[in-house]
PLY file of the C-alpha trace (Angstrom):
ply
format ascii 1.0
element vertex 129
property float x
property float y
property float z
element edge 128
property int vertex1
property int vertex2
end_header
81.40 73.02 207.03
78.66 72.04 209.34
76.06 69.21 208.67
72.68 70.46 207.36
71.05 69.68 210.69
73.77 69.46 213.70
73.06 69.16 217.24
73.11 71.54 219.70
72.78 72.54 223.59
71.72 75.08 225.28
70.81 76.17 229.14
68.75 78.80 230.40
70.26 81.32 232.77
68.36 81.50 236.04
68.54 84.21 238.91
67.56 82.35 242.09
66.82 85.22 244.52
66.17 83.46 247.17
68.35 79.57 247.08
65.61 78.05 250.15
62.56 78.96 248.28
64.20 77.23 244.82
61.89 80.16 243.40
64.07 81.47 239.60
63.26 83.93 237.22
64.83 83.28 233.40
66.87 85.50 232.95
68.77 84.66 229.77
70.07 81.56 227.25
73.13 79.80 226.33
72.90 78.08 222.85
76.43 76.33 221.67
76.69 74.43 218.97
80.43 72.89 218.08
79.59 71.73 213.92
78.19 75.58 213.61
81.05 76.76 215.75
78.60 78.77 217.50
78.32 80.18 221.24
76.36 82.99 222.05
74.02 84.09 225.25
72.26 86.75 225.95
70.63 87.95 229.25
67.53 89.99 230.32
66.58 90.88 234.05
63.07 91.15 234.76
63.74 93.18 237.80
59.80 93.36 239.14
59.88 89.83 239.38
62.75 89.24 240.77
61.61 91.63 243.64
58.45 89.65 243.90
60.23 86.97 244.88
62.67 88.95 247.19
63.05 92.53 247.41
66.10 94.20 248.24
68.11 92.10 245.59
71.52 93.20 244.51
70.19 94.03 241.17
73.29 96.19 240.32
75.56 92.62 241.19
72.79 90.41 239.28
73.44 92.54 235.95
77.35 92.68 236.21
77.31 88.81 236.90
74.49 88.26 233.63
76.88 90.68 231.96
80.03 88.15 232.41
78.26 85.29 231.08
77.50 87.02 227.65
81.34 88.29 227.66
82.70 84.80 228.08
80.36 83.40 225.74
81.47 85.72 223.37
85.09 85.19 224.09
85.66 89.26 224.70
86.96 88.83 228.19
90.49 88.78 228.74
89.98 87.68 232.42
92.11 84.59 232.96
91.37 81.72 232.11
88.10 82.19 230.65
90.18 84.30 227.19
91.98 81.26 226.94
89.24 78.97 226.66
87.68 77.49 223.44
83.72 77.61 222.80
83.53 74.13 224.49
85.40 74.71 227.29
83.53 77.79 227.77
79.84 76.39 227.25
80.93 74.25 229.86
82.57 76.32 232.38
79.10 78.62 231.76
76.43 75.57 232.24
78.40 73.63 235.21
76.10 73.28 238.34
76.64 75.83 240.94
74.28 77.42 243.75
74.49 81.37 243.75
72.09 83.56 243.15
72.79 83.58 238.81
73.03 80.12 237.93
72.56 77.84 234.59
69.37 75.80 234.58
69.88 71.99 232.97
71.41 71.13 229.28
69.14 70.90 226.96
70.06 69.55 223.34
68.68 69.26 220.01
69.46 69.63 216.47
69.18 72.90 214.06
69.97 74.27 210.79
70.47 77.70 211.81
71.68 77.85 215.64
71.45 81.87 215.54
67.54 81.46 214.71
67.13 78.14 217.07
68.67 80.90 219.67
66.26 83.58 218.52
62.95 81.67 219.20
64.53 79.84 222.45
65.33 83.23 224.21
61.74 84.34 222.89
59.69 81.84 224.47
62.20 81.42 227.62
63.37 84.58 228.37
62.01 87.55 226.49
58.31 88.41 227.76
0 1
1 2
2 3
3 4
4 5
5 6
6 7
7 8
8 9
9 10
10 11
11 12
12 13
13 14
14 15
15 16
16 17
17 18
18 19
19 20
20 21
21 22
22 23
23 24
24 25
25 26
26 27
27 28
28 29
29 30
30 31
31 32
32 33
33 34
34 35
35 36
36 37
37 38
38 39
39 40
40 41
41 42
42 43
43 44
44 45
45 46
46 47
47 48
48 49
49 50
50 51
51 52
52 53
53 54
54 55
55 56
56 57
57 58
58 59
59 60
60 61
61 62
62 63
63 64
64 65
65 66
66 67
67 68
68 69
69 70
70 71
71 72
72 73
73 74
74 75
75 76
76 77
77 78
78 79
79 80
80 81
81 82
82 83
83 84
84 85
85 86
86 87
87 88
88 89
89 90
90 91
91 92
92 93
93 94
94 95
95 96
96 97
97 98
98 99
99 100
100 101
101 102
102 103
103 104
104 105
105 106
106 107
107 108
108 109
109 110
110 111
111 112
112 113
113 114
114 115
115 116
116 117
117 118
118 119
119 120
120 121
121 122
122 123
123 124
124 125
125 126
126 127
127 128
């Protein structure tokens, strides 16, 4: 059973459509939380302004790719090795540094009661417009 108030990180998802300009859109949240045994993310493409900041985007690519993050956090994917994985390896594999055009911003952490509400007014005020 987890602690009343148990720590917790999480990373916003960033589409970077253009990796010179270091321009990003949010466009979704990971929230894991290993005392809650919780992972979850969820994604949302705000396609105008991602075409603001360059049009002609593989938007089609950019919502397969947001789609795969919320599969491995959610452990449905039976691509290898990512079913294998446990929450922590996959939080990790999900936040680790990379430069393509969907990308994890920094780890944040805090603590929470409730990480499924703590993830509900993050990807509010981060994501959701």
């Amino acid at each position: 059973m987890a602690p009343p108030r148990s720590a917790f990180e999480y990373a916003v998802i960033r589409v970077v459509p253009d990796i010179e300009r270091e321009e990003f859109v949010n466009a979704g949240l990971i929230v894991f939380s290993r005392p809650h045994a919780y992972l979850r993310a969820a994604t949302h493409i705000n396609e105008d302004a991602v075409n603001r900041i360059r049009a002609g985007c593989d938007l089609e690519g950019i919502r397969g790719q947001l789609r795969f993050i919320e599969e491995v956090a959610a452990g449905t994917t039976s691509a290898a090795p990512f079913g294998a994985m446990d929450q922590s390896e996959r939080f990790h594999w999900l936040t680790a540094p990379r430069s393509t055009l969907v990308q994890p911003g920094p780890i944040h952490a805090g603590v929470t009661e409730d990480p499924a509400a703590t993830f509900e007014h993050l990807y509010d005020r981060l994501v959701g417009r």
